[in-house]
N, C-alpha and C positions, 0 to 999 in steps of 0.2 A: 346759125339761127339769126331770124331779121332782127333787128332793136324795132321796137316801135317807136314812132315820135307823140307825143301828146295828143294831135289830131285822132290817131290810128287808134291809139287805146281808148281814148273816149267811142269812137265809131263801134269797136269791136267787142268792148267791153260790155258783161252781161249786169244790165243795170238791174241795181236795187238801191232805191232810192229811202231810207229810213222816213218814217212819220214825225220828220225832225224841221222846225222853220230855225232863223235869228231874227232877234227882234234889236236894233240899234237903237242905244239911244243914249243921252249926254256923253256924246265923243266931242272928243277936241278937235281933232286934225281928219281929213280925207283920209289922208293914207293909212289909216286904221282903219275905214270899212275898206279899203282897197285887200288890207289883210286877212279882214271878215270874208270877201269873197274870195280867195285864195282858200281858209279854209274851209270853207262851206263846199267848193270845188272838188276839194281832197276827200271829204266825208262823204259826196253825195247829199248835200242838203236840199231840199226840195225848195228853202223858197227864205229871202231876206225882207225884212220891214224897216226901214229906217222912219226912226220918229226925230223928226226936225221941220222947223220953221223958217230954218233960212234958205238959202241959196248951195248948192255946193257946185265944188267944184270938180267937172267930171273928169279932166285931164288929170289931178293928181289922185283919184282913185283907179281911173283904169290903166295908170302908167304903177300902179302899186299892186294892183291885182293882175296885170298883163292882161289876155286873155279873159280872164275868168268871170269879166262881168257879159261874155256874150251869153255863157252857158249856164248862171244862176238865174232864175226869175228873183225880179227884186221889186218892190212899190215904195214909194215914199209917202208917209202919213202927218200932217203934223199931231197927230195927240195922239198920246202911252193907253188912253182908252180907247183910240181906233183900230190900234194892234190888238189890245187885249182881246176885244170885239172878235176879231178877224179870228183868234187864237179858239176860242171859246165857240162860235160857229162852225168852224171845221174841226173841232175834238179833237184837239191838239192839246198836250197837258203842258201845261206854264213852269215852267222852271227856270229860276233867278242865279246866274253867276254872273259878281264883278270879277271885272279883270284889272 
């Protein structure tokens, strides 16, 4: 039996994509949405919002996520009301966990 490699199983695999986004917001460090896309990855999530106002930095999020930020849609917002917005428009139900 072949192993597949990551590429193969994403190709092959029969998507179902949940009616699930992540919404980022007061992180500290990159390499926490680097992780965010890693699980987002894993779950099939359809889509990340990062709310921030600064700069980031993209070498230590896609050195933390590998891969994973080619195959998440992601946008960056700076204000928690323009995600909200975005969530509330596409009927998407808002659910709050810290980590």
């Amino acid at each position: 039996m072949k192993q597949l490699n990551h590429y193969e199983f994403k190709k092959n695999q029969k998507v179902f994509k949940p009616n699930i986004i992540i919404i980022l917001e007061n992180f500290e460090h990159e390499e926490n949405i680097g992780s965010a896309f890693r699980l987002a990855d894993a779950f099939n999530i359809q889509k990340i919002i990062i709310v921030t106002n600064r700069n980031l930095n993209f070498k230590k999020i896609e050195k933390t996520a590998r891969s994973c930020v080619s195959y998440i849609p992601y946008e960056i917002t700076p204000s928690i009301d323009d995600a909200i917005k975005y969530v509330k428009q596409n009927n998407f139900t808002p659910i709050s966990v810290e980590i």
